[in-house]
Every structure is written in structure tokens, then in C-alpha cells.
C-alpha positions as CSV (number, residue, x, y, z in Angstrom):
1,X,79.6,-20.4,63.5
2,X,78.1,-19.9,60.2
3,X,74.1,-18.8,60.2
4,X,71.5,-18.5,58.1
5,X,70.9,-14.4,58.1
6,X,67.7,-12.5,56.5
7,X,68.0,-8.3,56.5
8,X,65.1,-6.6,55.7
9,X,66.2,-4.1,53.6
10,X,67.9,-3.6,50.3
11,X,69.1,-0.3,50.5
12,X,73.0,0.8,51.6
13,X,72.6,-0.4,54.8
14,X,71.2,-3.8,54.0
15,X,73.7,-4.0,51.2
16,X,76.6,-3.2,53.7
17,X,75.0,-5.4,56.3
18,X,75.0,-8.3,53.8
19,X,79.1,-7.3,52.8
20,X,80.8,-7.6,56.3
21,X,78.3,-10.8,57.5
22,X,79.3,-12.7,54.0
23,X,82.7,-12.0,55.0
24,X,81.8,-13.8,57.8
25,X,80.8,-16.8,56.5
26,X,77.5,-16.4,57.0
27,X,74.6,-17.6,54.8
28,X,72.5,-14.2,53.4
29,X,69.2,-13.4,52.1
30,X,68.3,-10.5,51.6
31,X,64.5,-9.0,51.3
32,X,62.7,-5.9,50.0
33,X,59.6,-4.5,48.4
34,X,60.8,-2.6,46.1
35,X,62.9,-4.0,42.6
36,X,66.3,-2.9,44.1
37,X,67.1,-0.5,42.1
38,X,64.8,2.5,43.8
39,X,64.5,4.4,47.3
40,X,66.7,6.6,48.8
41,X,69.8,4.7,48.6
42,X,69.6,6.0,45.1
43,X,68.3,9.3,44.9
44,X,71.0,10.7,48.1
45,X,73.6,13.4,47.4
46,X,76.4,11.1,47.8
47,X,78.3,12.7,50.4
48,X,80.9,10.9,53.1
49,X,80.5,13.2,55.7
50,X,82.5,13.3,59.3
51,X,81.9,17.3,59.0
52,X,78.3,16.5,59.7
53,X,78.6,16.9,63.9
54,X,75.4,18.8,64.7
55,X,72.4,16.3,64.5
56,X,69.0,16.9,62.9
57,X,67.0,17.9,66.3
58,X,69.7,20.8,66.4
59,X,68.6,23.8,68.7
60,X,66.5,26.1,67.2
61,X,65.4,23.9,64.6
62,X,61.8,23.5,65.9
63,X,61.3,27.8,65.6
64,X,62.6,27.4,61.9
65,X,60.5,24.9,61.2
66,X,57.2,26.4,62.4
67,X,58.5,29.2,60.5
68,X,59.4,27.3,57.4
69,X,56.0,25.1,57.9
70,X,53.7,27.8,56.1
71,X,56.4,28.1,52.7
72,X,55.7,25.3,51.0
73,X,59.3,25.6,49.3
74,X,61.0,25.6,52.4
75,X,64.1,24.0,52.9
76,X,62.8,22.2,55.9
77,X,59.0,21.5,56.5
78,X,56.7,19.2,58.5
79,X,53.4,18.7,57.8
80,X,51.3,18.4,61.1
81,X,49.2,14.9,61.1
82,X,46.6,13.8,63.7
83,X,48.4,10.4,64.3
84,X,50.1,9.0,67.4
85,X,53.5,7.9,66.0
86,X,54.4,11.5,64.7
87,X,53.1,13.4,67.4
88,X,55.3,11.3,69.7
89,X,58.2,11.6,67.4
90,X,57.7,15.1,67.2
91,X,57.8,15.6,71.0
92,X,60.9,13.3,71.6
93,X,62.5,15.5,68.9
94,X,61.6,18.6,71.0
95,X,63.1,16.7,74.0
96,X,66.2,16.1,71.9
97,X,66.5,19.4,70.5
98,X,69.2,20.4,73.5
99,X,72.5,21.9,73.2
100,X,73.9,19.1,75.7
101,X,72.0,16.1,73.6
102,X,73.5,17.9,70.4
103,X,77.1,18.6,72.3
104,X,77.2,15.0,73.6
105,X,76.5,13.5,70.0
106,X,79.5,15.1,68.3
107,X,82.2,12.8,69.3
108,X,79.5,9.6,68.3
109,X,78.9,11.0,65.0
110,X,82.3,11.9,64.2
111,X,83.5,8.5,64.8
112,X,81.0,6.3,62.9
113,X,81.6,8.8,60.2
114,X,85.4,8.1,60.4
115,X,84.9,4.7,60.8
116,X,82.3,4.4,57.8
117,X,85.0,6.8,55.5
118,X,87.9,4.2,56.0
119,X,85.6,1.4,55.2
120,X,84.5,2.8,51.6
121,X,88.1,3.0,51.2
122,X,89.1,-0.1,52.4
123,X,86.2,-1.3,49.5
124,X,87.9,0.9,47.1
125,X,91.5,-0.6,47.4
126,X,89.7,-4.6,46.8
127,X,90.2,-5.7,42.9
128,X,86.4,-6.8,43.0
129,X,85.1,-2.9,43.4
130,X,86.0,0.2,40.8
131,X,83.3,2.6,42.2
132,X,83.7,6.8,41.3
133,X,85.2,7.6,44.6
134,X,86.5,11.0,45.1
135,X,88.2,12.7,48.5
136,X,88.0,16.3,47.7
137,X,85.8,17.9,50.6
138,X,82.9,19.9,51.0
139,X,82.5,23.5,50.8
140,X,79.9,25.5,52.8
141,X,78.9,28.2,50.6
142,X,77.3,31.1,52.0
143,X,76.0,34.3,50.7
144,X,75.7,36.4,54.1
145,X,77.7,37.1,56.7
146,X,75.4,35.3,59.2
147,X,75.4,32.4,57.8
148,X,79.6,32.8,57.0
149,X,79.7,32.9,61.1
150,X,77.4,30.4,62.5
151,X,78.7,28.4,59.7
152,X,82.6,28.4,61.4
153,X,81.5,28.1,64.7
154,X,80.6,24.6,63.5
155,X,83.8,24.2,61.7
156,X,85.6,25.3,65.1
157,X,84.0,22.5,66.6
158,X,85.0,20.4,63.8
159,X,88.4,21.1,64.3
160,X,88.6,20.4,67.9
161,X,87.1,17.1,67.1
162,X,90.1,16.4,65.3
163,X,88.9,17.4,61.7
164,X,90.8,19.5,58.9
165,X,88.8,22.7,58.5
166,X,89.4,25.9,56.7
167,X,88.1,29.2,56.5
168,X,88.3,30.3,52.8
169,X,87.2,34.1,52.0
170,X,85.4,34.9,48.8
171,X,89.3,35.2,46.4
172,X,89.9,31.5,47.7
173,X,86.8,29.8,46.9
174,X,86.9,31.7,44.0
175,X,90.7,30.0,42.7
176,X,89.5,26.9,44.3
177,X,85.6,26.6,42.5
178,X,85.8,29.1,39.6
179,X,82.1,28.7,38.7
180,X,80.1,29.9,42.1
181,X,78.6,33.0,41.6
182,X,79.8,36.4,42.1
183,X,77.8,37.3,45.2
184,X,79.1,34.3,47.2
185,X,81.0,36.0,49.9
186,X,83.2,32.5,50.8
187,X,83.1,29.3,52.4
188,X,83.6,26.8,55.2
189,X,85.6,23.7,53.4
190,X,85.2,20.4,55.5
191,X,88.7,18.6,54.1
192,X,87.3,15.2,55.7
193,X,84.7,14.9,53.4
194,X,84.8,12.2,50.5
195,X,81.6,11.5,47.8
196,X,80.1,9.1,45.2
197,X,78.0,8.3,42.4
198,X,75.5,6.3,44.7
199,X,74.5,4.1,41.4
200,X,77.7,2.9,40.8
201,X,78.3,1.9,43.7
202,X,74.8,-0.1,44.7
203,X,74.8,-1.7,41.4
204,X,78.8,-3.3,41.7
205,X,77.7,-3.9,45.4
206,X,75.0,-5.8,44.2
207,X,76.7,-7.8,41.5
208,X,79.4,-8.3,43.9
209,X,77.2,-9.4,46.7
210,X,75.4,-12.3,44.0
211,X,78.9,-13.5,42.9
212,X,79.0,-14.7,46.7
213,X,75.8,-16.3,46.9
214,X,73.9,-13.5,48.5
215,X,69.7,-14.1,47.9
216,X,67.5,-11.3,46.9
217,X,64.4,-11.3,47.1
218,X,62.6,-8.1,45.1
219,X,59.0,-7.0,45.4
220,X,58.8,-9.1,48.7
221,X,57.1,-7.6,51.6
222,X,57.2,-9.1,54.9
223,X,54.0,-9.5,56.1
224,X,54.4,-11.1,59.3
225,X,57.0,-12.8,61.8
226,X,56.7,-16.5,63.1
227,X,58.3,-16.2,66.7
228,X,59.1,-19.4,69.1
229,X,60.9,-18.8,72.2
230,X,62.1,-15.9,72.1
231,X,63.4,-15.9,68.8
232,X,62.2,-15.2,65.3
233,X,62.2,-18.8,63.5
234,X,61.6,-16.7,60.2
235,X,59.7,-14.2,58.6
236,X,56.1,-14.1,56.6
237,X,55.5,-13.0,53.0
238,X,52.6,-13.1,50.4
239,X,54.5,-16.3,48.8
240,X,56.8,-17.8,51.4
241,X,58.0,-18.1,54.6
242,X,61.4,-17.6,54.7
243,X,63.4,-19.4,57.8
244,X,66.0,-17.6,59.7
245,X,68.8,-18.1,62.5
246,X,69.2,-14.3,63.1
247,X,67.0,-11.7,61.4
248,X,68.4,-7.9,60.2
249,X,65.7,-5.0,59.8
250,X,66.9,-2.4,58.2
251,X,64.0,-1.3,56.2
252,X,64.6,2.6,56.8
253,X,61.3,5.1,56.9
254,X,59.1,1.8,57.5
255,X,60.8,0.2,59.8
256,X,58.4,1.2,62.6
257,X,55.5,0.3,61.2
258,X,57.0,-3.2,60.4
259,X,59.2,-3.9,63.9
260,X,55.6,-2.8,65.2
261,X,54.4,-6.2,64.3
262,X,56.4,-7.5,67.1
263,X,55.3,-5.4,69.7
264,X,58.5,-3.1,69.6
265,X,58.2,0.8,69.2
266,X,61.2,2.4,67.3
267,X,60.2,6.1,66.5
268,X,60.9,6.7,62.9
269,X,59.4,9.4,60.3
270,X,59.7,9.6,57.0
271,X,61.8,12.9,55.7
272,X,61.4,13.2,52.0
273,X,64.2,14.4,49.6
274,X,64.5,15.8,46.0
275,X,67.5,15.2,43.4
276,X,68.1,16.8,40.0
277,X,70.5,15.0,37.8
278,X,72.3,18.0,35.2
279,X,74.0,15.8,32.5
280,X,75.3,19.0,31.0
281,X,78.6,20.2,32.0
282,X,78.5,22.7,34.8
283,X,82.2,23.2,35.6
284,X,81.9,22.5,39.4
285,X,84.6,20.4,40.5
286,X,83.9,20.1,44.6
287,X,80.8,19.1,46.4
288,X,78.9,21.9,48.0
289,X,76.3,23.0,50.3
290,X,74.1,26.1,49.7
291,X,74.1,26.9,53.1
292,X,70.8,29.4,53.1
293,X,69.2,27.2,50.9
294,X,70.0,24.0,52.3
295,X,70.5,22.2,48.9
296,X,73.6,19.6,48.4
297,X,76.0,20.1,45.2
298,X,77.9,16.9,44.1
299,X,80.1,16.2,40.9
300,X,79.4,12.5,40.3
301,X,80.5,10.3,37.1
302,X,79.2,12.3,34.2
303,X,76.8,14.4,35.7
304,X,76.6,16.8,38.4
305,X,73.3,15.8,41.3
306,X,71.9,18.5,43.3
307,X,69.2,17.4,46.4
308,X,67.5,18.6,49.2
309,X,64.8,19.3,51.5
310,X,63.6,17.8,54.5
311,X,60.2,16.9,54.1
312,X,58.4,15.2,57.3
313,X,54.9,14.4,55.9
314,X,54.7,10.5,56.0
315,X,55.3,7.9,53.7
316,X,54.7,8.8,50.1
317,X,56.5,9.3,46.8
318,X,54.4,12.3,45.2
319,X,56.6,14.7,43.7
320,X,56.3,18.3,44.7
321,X,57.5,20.7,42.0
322,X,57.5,23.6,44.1
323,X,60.4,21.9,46.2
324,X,62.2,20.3,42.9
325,X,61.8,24.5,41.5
326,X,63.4,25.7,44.4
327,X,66.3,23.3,44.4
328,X,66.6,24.2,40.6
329,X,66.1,28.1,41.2
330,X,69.0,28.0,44.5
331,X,71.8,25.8,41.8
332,X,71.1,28.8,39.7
333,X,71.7,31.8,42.5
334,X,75.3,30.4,43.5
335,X,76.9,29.2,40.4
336,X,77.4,31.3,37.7
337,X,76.1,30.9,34.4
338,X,74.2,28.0,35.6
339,X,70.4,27.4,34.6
340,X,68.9,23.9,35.3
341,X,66.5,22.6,32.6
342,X,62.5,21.8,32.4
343,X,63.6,18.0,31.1
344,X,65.9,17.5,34.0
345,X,63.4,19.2,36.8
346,X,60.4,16.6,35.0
347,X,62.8,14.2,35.4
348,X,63.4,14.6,39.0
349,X,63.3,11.7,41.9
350,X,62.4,11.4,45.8
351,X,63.5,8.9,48.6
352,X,62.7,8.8,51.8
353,X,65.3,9.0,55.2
354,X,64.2,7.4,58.0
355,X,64.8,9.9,60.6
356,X,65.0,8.8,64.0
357,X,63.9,11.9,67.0
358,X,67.6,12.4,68.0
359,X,69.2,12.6,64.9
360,X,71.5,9.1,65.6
361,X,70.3,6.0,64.0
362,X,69.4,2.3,66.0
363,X,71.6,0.4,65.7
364,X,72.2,-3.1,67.5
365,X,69.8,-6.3,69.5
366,X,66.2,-5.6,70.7
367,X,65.7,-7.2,74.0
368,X,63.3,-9.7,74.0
369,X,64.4,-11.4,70.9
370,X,67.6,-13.3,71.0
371,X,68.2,-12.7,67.2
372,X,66.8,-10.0,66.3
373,X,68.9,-6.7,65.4
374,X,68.1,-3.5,63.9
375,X,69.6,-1.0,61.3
376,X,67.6,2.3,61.0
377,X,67.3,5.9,61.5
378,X,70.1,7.3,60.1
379,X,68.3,10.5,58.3
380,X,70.5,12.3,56.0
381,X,73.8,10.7,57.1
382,X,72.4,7.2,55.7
383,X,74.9,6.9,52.7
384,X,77.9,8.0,54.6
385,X,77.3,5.3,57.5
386,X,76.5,2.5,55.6
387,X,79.8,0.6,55.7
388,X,80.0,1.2,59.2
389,X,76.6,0.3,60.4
390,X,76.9,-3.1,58.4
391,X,80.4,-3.4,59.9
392,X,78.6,-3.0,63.9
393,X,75.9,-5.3,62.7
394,X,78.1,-7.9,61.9
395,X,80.4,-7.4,64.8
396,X,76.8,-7.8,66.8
397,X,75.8,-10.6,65.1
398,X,79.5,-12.5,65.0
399,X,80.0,-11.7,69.1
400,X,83.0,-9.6,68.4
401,X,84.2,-6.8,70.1
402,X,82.5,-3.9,68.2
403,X,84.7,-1.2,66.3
404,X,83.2,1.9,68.5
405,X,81.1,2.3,71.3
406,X,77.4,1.6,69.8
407,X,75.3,2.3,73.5
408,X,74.5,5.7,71.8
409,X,72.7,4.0,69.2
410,X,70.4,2.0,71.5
411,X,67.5,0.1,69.6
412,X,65.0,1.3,73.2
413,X,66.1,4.3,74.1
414,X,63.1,5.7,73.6
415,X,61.7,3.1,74.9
């Protein structure tokens, strides 16, 4: 039966949400603050990545990042607040931070991954879509032997997940990526891994998504919900209120402020990233990551992106250069001959990944509310699960039998 279906959200997963429930028949309109064409949707690295296994709230994380908190160039830092919703995320991310939670999420996150990868190609292959989609893997690069090994034992566990994983020493990389840097000593290469130009693909998802009657709504915030019975008749902005027969919130890093409005708690911080854009050519060919210096490499169309850092510090868009320097100054450290420019560090962007405490993102109903479903929390791994979260949301929504298992992504399971 065909309903009328508002997502709050117009980032990938609000987009994907809105491509699987059209499919479906259903009526869509979708809503979001911003103009659409911002956020961290747009600013991401890119990356399709089953090779990702080991969740955020990773053991040993919490030690590096009291470490890490007093650099302020740090790959990974967390500014300490005196406010209720981050001191409880931080202790449930402590509780998380457990080599069974992170051993028992392996097999979940290598199969929405999976899933998600064989949707973007499943986009790629329809006449309607000719996004930059490219299936060459991603290289681990690493400069000490330390991080070589720890860097393996993951790829070991990748491969007994099922995933094509090699070992390449430093003459292998070398005939395989020419342009890293002399004093790279080799490299973990995830063969799953697929990437993007994450423009290209939100602006033909966009135009494709209108072409089938999809609303948006830009520069509208949801101010409040209008609930009878049960169930959200529709949703309250500054102009409008906008009726609904099954409501999506996937409105990433402020989703828990917003789902607080109806008396729902769904622990989500704010983790601020940094991309550079290099129009120039730089002669690398494969996505990478700068393992010691936790910065993301990706060839897109026409120009090569590099992002990264974890930034837990609240919602806000203020641009630290210190961070945007030292993703500049690490590009320059393991390619060769490679020097990022002032115009191209001014000209840097930040979005913001709603990261839940666990490391897996909500997805699914919230009990209490017969229509109400949520999409959020899904950190760095947010462009790589879009298709698939908006394929679960639909398969929620529609009463079908869902493609995987979703209990692990439980709306109240820290409820």
C-alpha cells in the first residue's frame, strides 16, 4: 500500500532512503535545513568500504585519545564538555570499547558493507545513473613496522571474513602506486574496496530522485512533531506543517537533539572531518590510507580529495587550520613529490558524522510510535552504507523480509 513518507534528512542516507521507498511506490518528501548541497555527504572521502571491520569504540582507542586530546593536530581528539548527552556517550563508548563488542560486530559490519557495495552497483548498471565509480581497493600505507603488523592482523581477520586481502611489501606497492614516497615500507591492500566522487553522485541522485516526483524541502527545520495515537500525524516547521503516514529521521549528528523532542534518547555526537580537494595532478591512481596519520587518499573525477580527523567537540562548522595543515603536511610525507597548496588548504571544508557509542548506526522502528523509523549513527562508514540503510528502511517500512539481520542496529539499545 502506497504511503505518504517524510525523511528528515537530505544527506546519502535520506537520499538512499528516498531511492528504494520510491521504488516502492511510495509518496516522498523529503526535508532538511540545509540547501542540499552541503554537510557531510559532501565533504566524505568517498570510500565503499567492507575492509572497515573494527568499529570506532575499538580497544585502546580511549588511551590514544587522552593521549591525542592535548595535540591539537591530532588525528583523533575529543574535546571534554560539561553536558549530559556527551558525558553519557562517552561512558557508553567506554562500555563498548571491548574486544568481544568489537569481535562480535565484524560479521554485522562486513555484511551491510557488502550488501551496500552491490547496491551502488546495482545503481551503476541502471541507464538513469553515470556516476565516477571505481573498484580498485584500498591500500593501508604505513611507514613503520608497527603499524605494517597491527595493520595485517586486521587484514587476517578480513580474510577470514571472507574478504580478498594482500600483504604487499615496499617493491609491490611501489609497481602498483609509483608516486608514495620512498620511506613507505609497504602496504595492507583491501581488494573489496570500491570509491566515488561523492558530488557526482548526490547531484544525479538528486536529479533523479525529482524526475520521480520526490519533494524537497531546503532550509526547512523541523521544529516540532504533532503526535495522535501513537503515531506521528506529521511534523512542525517555521512555515508549514507537513502531514505524514510514516516519518524517516535520518538527520545524522542532530538527530538526538531532534528525536529528543519526542521523548526518545538516541546517543549521537558529532565527529568533525576535514577534506582538501588538489585539482592538480598528483599521479595517485588507488585510494589510500595514511595509516599513522589517519588521513584518507582518494582519486575522484578530476581531482584527487584527501580527509580526516575525528573531531568530537559538538556541533559546529569552524574550521581548524591546524587539523586542515596537518592533513596537508601527512599527503606531503607519503607521496613523493607531492606539496599541497595555500589556495587549496583556504579552500578547505568540514562535515560532521554522527557517531553513535558502538561504532554501528540505528537503524529500524522506535517503539512507541507505530511509524516512526530511524537512520543514524553511522560515523565514518556513512557514505559506504547508504544504499543499504535506505534498502533496510524501505524493507521496514514496506513489511518485507529485511536483506540482513538489522537487531544489531537497534534504535534503544541504549536505551
Amino acid at each position: 500500500m502506497s504511503k505518504k513518507i517524510v525523511i528528515i534528512g537530505g544527506g546519502i542516507i535520506g537520499l538512499c532512503s528516498a531511492y528504494y521507498l520510491q521504488k516502492e511506490a511510495h509518496e516522498v518528501i523529503i526535508v532538511d535545513k540545509s540547501d542540499f548541497i552541503s554537510g557531510a555527504s559532501y565533504v566524505n572521502a568517498g570510500l565503499i568500504t567492507p575492509s572497515h571491520i573494527i568499529s570506532l569504540a575499538a580497544p585502546g582507542i580511549i588511551t590514544k585519545g587522552i593521549k591525542w586530546m592535548f595535540n591539537s593536530s591530532s588525528p583523533f581528539y575529543v574535546k571534554p564538555r560539561l553536558n549530559y548527552d556527551f558525558l553519557q556517550w562517552s561512558w557508553l563508548f567506554k562500555k563498548s570499547a571491548t574486544h568481544q563488542k568489537v569481535a562480535d560486530s565484524i560479521p554485522v559490519i562486513r555484511d551491510i558493507n557488502v550488501l551496500s557495495r552491490s547496491l551502488y552497483e546495482e545503481m551503476k548498471a541502471e541507464k538513469e545513473f553515470d556516476f565516477f565509480h571505481q573498484h580498485k581497493g584500498l591500500l593501508m600505507l604505513y611507514k613503520t613496522d608497527k603499524a605494517g603488523e597491527e595493520e595485517w592482523r586486521v587484514g587476517q581477520k578480513a580474510i577470514e571474513c571472507g574478504l580478498k586481502v594482500a600483504n604487499l611489501s615496499q617493491e609491490e606497492l611501489r609497481k602498483l602506486e609509483p608516486s608514495v614516497d620512498s620511506d613507505i615500507k609497504g602496504a595492507v591492500h583491501y581488494l573489496s574496496d570500491a570509491h566515488m566522487t561523492p558530488n557526482d553522485f548526490m547531484q544525479q541522485m538528486k536529479a533523479y530522485l525529482l524526475s520521480k516526483g520526490v519533494v524537497f524541502k531546503s532550509e526547512t527545520e523541523v521544529t516540532g512533531f504533532n503526535v495522535k495515537s501513537n503515531a506521528i500525524q506529521s511534523i512542525t516547521t517555521k512555515n508549514e506543517d507537513i502531514h505524514c503516514d510514516e516519518l524517516v529521521v535520518a538527520s545524522g549528528s542532530w538527530t538526538q537533539n531532534l528525536i529528543k523532542k519526542l521523548k526518545i534518547n538516541i546517543p549521537v555526537q558529532a565527529g568533525k572531518g576535514y577534506r582538501i580537494d588538489v585539482q592538480d595532478e598528483t599521479q595517485i591512481t588507488i585510494p589510500s590510507i595514511l595509516l599513522e596519520a589517519k588521513v584518507a587518499v582518494t582519486p575522484m573525477d578530476g581531482f584527487t580529495r584527501f580527509a580526516g580527523t575525528m573531531e568530537i567537540g559538538g556541533i559546529n562548522h569552524q574550521i581548524n587550520s591546524k587539523r586542515v595543515n596537518a592533513i596537508a603536511n601527512a599527503a606531503s610525507d607519503y607521496y613523493s613529490n607531492l606539496k599541497i597548496s595555500n589556495e587549496a588548504k583556504q579552500n578547505a571544508a568540514c562535515g560532521l558524522r554522527p557517531c553513535s557509542p558502538d561504532g554501528l548506526p540505528y537503524i529500524g522502528r522506535v517503539s512507541g510510535y507505530e511509524n516512526l523509523t530511524v537512520a543514524a549513527g553511522h560515523a565514518m562508514m556513512g557514505w559506504s552504507l547508504g544504499p543499504a540503510t535506505g534498502k533496510l528502511i524501505t524493507e521496514v517500512i514496506s513489511n518485507q523480509k529485511t536483506s540482513m539481520n538489522i537487531t544489531p542496529f537497534d534504535v534503544e539499545r541504549f536505551s
